[in-house]
C-alpha positions in Angstrom: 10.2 -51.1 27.0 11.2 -52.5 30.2 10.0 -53.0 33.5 12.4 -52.6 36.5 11.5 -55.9 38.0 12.3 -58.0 34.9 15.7 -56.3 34.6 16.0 -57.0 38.2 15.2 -60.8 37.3 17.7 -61.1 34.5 20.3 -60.2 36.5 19.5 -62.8 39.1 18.1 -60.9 41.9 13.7 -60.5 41.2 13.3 -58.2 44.0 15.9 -56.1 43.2 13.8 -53.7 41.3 14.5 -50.8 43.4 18.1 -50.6 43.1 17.3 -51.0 39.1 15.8 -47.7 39.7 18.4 -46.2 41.1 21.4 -47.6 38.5 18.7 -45.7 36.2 18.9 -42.5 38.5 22.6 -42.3 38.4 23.6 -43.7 34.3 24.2 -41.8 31.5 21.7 -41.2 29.4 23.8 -41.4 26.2 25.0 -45.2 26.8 21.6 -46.3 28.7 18.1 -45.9 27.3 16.7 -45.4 30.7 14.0 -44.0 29.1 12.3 -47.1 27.9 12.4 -49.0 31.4 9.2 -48.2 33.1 6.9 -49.6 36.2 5.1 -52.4 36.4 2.1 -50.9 35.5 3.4 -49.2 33.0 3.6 -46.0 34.6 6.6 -43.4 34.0 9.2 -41.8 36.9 8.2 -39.1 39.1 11.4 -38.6 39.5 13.2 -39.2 36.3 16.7 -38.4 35.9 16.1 -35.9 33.3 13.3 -34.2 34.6 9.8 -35.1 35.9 7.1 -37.1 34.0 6.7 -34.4 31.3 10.2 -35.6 30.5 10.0 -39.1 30.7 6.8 -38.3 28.3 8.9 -36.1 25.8 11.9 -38.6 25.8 9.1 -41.9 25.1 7.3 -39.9 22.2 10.5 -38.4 21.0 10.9 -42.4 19.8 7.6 -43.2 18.5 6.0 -44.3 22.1 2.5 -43.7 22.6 1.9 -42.3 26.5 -1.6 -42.3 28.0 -2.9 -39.1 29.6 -2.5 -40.9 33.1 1.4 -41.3 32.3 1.0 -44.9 31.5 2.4 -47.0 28.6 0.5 -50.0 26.9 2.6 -53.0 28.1 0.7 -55.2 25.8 1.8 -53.4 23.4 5.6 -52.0 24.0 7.0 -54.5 26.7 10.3 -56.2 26.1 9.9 -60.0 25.6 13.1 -61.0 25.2 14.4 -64.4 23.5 15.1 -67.2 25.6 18.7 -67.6 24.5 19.1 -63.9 25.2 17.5 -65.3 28.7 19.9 -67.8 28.8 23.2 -65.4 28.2 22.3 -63.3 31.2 22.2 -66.4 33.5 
């Protein structure tokens, strides 16, 4: 589970998290797990790609993801903390 702001940051640009959002919008679903990238409160897309919240919900569960009732995610729990030489590839 990601956050669009920490993409943003791995790719060099912290407040791009926005336009994150939107590359998720417009990918394909088959060779990005847009699914899994969330925001910073956890909280699911009203306006995901393949549907509305429900289907952000579906598509989380459908992989073992527990989502609150609020349409949140734990982050504690299911954030991506990636490895610092993964870190250090992206710069």
């Amino acid at each position: 589970m990601e956050v669009y702001g920490q993409i943003a940051g791995l790719l060099g640009h912290p407040r791009a998290a926005q336009m994150v959002g939107w590359i998720m919008h417009w990918s394909d679903f088959k060779k990005i797990p847009y699914q899994r990238v969330v925001n910073r409160f956890g909280g699911l897309a009203s306006g995901y790609t393949r549907g509305d919240r429900e289907a952000h919900k579906k598509d989380l569960e459908d992989e073992g993801i527990k989502v609150r009732e609020d349409y949140t995610v734990d982050l504690d729990k299911y954030l991506w903390k990636p490895k610092m030489d993964f870190v250090k590839k992206v710069e």
